[in-house]
DOMIPA-107410 format. One record per residue (C-alpha): residue in three letters; chain; x, y, z. Coordinates in steps of 0.1 Angstrom, whole numbers, always signed. Layout:
BEGIN
 type mol     x     y     z
  ALA   A     X     Y     Z
...
END
This chain:
BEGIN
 type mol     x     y     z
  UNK   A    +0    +0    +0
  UNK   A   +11   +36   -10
  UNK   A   +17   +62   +22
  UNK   A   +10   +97   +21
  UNK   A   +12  +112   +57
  UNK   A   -13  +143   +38
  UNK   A   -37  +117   +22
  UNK   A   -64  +122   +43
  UNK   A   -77  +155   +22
  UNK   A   -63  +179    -7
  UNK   A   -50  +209    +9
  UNK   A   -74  +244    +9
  UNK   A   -54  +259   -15
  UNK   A   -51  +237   -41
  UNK   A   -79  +221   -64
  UNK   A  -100  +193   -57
  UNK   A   -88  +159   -63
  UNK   A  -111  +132   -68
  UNK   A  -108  +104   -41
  UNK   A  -106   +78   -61
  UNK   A   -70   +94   -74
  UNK   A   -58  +100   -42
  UNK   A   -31   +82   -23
  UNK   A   -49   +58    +7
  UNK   A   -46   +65   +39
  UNK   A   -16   +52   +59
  UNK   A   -19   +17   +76
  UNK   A   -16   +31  +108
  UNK   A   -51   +55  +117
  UNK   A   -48   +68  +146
  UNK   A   -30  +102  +138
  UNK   A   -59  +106  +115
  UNK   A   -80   +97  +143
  UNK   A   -66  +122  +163
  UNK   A   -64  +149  +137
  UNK   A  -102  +146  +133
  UNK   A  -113  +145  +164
  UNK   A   -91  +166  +187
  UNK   A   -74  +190  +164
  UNK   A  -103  +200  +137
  UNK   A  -133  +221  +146
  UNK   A  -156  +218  +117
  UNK   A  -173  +253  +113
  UNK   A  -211  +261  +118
  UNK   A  -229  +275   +82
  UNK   A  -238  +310   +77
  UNK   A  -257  +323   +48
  UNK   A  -223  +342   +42
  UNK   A  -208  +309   +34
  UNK   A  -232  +289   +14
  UNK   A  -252  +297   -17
  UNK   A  -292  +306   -10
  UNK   A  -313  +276    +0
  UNK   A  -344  +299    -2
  UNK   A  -369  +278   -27
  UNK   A  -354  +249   -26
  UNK   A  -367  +214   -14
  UNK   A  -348  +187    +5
  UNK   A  -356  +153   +15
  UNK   A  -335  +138   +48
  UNK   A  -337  +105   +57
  UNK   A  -336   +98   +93
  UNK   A  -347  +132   +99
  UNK   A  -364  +130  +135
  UNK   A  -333  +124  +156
  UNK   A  -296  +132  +158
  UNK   A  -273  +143  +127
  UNK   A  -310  +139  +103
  UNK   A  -322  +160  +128
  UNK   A  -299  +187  +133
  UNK   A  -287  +195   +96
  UNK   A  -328  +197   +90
  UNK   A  -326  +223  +114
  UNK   A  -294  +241  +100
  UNK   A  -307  +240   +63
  UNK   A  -340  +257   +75
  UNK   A  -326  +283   +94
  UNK   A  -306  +291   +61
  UNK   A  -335  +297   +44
  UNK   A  -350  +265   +30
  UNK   A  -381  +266   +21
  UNK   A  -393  +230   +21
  UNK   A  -384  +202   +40
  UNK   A  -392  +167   +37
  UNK   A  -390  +143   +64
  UNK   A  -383  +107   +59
  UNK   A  -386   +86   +90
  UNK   A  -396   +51  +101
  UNK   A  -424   +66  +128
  UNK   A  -446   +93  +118
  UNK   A  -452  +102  +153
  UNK   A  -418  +105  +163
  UNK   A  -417  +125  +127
  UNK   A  -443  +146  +137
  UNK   A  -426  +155  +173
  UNK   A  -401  +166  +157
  UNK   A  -411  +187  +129
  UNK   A  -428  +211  +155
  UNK   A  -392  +216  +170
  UNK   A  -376  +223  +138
  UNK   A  -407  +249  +127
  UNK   A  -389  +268  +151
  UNK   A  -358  +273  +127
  UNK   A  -382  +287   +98
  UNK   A  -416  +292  +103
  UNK   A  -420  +300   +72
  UNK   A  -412  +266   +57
  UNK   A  -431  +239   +46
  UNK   A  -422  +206   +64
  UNK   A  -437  +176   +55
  UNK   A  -434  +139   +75
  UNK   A  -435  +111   +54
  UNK   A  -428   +74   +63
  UNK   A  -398   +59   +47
  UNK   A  -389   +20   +59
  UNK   A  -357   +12   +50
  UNK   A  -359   -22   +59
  UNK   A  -385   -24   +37
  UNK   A  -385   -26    -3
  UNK   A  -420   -18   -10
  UNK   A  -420   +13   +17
  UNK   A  -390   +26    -2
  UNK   A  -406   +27   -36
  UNK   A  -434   +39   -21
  UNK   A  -416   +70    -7
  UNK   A  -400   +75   -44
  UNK   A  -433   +73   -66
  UNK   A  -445   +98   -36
  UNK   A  -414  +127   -46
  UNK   A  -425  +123   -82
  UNK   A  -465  +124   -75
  UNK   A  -462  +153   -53
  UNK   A  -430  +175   -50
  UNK   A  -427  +203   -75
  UNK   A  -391  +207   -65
  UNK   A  -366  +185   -55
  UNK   A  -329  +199   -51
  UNK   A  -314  +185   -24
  UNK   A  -314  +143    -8
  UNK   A  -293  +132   +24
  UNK   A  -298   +96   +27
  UNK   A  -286   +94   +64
  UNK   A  -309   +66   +77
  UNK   A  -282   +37   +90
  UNK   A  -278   +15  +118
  UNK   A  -252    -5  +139
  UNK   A  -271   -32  +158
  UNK   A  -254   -51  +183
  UNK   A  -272   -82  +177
  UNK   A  -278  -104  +144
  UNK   A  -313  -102  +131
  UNK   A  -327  -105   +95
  UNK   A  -354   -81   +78
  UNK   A  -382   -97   +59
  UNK   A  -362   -93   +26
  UNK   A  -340  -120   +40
  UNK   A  -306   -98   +43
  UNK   A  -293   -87   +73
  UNK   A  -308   -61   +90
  UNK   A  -271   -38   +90
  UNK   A  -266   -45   +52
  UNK   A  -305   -40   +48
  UNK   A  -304    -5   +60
  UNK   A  -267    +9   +51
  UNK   A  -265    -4   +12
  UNK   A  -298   -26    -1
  UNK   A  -318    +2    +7
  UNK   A  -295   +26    +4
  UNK   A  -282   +17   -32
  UNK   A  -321   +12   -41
  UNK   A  -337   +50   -26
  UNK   A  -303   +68   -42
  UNK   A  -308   +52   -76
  UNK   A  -346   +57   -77
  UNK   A  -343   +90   -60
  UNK   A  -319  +101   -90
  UNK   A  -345  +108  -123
  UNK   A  -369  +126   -96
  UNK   A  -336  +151   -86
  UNK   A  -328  +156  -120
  UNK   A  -363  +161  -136
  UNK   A  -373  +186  -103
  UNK   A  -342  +207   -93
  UNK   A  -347  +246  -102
  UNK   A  -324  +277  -107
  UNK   A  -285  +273  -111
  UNK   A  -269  +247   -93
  UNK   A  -268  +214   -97
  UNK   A  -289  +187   -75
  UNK   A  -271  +173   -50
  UNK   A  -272  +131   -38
  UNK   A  -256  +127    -3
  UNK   A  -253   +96   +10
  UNK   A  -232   +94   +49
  UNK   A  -207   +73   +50
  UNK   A  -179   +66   +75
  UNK   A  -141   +65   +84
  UNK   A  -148   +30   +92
  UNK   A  -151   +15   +61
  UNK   A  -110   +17   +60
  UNK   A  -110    -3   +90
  UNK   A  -130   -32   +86
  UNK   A  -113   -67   +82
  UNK   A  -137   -84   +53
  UNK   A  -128  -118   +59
  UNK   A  -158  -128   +34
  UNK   A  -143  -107    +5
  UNK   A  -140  -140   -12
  UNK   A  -170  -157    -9
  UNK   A  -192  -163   -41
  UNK   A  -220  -148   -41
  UNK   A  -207  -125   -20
  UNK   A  -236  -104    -5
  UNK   A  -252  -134    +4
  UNK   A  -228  -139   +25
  UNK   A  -234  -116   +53
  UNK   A  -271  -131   +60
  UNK   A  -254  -168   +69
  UNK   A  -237  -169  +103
  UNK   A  -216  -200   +96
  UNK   A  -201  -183   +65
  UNK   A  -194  -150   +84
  UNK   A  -192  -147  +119
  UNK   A  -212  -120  +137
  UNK   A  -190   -88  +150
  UNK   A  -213   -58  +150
  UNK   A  -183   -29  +151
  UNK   A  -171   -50  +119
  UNK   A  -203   -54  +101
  UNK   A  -210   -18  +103
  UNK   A  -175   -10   +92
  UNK   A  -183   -33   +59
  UNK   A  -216   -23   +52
  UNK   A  -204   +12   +46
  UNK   A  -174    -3   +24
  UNK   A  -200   -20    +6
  UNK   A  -222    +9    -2
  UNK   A  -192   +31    -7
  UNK   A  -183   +10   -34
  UNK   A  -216    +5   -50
  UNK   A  -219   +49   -49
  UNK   A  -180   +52   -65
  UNK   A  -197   +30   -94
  UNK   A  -227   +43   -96
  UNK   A  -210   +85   -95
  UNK   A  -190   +69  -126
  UNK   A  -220   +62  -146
  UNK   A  -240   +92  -136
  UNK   A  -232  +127  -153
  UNK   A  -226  +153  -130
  UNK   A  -246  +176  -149
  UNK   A  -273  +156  -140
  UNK   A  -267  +149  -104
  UNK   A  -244  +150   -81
  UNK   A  -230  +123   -59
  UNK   A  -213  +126   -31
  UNK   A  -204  +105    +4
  UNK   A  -201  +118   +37
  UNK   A  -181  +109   +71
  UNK   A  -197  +134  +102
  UNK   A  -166  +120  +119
  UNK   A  -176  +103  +154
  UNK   A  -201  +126  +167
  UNK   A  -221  +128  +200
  UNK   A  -260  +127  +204
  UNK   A  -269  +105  +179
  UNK   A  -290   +73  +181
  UNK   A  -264   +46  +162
  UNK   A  -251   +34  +195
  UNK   A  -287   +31  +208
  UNK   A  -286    -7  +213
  UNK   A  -251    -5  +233
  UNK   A  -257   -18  +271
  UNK   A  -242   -28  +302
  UNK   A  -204   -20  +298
  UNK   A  -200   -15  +260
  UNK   A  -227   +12  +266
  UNK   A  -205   +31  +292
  UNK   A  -172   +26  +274
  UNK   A  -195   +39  +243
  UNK   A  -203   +67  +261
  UNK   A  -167   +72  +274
  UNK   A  -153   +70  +242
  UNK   A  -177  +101  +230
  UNK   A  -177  +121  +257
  UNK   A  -137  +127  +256
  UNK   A  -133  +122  +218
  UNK   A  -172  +127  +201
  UNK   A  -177  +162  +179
  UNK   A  -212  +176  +188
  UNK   A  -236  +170  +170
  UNK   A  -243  +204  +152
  UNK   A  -207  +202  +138
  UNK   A  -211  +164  +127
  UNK   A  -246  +179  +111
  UNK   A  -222  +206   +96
  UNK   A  -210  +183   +71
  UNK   A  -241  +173   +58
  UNK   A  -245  +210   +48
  UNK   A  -217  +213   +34
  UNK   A  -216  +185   +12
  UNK   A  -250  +199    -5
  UNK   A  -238  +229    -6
  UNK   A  -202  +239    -1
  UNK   A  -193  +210   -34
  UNK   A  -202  +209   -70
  UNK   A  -187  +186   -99
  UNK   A  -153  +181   -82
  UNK   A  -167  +163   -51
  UNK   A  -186  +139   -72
  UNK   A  -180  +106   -67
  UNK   A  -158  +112   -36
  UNK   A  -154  +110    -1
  UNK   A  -161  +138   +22
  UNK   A  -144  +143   +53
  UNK   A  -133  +173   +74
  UNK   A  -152  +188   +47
  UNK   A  -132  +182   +18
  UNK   A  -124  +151    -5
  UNK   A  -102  +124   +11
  UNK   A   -92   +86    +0
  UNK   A  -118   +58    -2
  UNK   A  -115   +27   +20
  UNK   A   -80   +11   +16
  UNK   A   -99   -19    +1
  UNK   A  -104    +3   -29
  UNK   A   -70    +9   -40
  UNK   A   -60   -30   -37
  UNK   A   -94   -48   -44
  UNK   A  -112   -23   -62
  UNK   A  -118   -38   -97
  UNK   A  -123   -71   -83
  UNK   A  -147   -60   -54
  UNK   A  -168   -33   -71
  UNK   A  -177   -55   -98
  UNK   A  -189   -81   -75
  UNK   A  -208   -56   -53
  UNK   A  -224   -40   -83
  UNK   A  -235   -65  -104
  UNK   A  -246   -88   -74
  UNK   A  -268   -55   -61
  UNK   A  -282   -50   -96
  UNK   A  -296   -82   -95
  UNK   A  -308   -77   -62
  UNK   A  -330   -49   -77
  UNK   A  -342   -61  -111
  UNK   A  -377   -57   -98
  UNK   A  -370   -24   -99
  UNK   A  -351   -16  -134
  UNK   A  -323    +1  -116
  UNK   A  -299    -4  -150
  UNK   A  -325   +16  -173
  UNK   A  -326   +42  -147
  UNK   A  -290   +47  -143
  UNK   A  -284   +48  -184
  UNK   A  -315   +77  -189
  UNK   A  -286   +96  -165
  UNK   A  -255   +88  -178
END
């Protein structure tokens, strides 16, 4: 593997370079770790920063708690004009959309259910953008989940690779024609998807299993280790996005990942108990970023990035390297990911979809 002690991000004066160009980041992570979390303070938006918001319409996912919460509530105080909430409970939707009327009165919010366990409820959500939105300009798919324990959905899959890339890959694909055909005024539509740091650090003992998604839903094939499993299902979707961004014309929409860094108040570690849960807590009390300057990112991936970030990485707020397992598996592992996920969806005609954009 190639080091490169400034990999982790171009520098600010110097144009953007694509991540999948850059060097990978060094074998050992913990400088980065620290970098990140001790020794970079991710700034707040202002309307002096970012281009107007005013008129446009942005779907989050996962919008009724934590970092989906929080960069709702920074977007609308810069002046968005319409929000739409996608969440799993409509009451706990609803709760929340009356805190976050706070930020912009003005604004319409709307709370619709999105299950992302759930095929049906996510192409129920999509034919809903195109029936009813006018305007569509901005998506943050931010919906994910790190159980602790193995469970299955009723697709079969498990429920961590459910959530992070099946649904994932299947709500940014459909979501794409509906951002191209319903963005207004002058810059492009934006496709955010959140990512994480983590996807460098997962193991993949199953990279060679054949098929290989199918992998992850047998126990005796892979062997449950929920810190790992997160790790990889964010490799896996990170892969499937890189793909995806090279098919897609920018003109058209642009894709982009992004890491919040390790952030307080959010509800990923929900499930942690007993004394994971305290050293959890440990862990993000000394090291965690709060949550209005993990949100921070968000924003600026929608806003603060046009063509060059498409594709890439975000981290720190600026391009950095893919997962490792890009740079020495790539070919190999992103055609398996991709054609194995396409198949996945041919219910859904995912590969006509992704031509009408290319």
């Amino acid at each position: 593997m190639r080091h490169n002690k400034n990999a982790n991000a171009e520098s600010a004066d110097s144009p953007a370079v694509l991540s999948k160009k850059m060097d990978p980041f060094p074998d050992s992570f913990l400088p980065i770790f620290i970098q990140n979390q001790f020794r970079t303070k991710i700034e707040l938006p202002t309307k002096e920063r970012y281009p107007s918001v005013q008129g446009k319409c942005a779907i989050i996912t996962g919008s009724n708690t934590g970092l989906g919460f929080e960069s709702a509530r920074q977007l609308l105080a810069l002046g968005l004009s319409h929000l739409v909430m996608a969440v799993r409970s409509l009451e706990k939707g609803n709760e929340a959309a009356k805190k976050l009327h706070d930020a912009n009165p003005a604004a319409k919010i709307h709370v619709w259910k999105l299950d992302m366990e759930s095929y049906d409820s996510v192409q129920t959500f999509v034919d809903r953008c195109h029936r009813e939105l006018d305007r569509l300009d901005i998506a943050i798919l931010n919906a994910g989940l790190s159980p602790l324990s193995f469970s299955t959905c009723s697709t079969g899959h498990e429920k961590t690779m459910q959530v992070n890339h099946f649904s994932t890959a299947l709500l940014a694909v459909l979501l794409l024609p509906c951002l191209k055909s319903k963005a207004r005024g002058n810059e492009l539509p934006h496709l955010t998807i959140v990512n994480s740091v983590t996807a460098h650090l997962c193991k993949f003992p199953n990279r060679n299993e054949s098929p290989l998604l199918a992998s992850f839903d047998d126990t005796n094939i892979t062997a449950w280790d929920p810190q790992e499993r997160y790790g990889v299902s964010k490799l896996i979707s990170q892969l499937f996005l890189v793909k995806l961004a090279d098919l897609v014309n920018p003109d058209n929409v642009v894709i982009n990942m992004v890491d919040p860094g390790l952030t307080k108040g959010t509800s990923l570690a929900r499930d942690a108990k007993g004394a994971i849960g305290v050293a959890v807590k440990g862990l993000l009390a000394i090291a965690g970023r709060p949550t209005e300057r993990g949100s921070a990112t968000y924003v600026d991936a929608v806003l603060g990035h046009g063509k060059d970030s498409h594709g890439c990485f975000l981290m720190n707020c600026k391009n950095a390297p893919l997962a490792s397992w890009f740079y020495t598996d790539g070919i190999k592992l992103t055609d398996l990911v991709w054609n194995e996920t396409l198949q996945e969806f041919k219910f859904a005609n995912l590969e006509d979809i992704i031509a009408s954009l290319q």
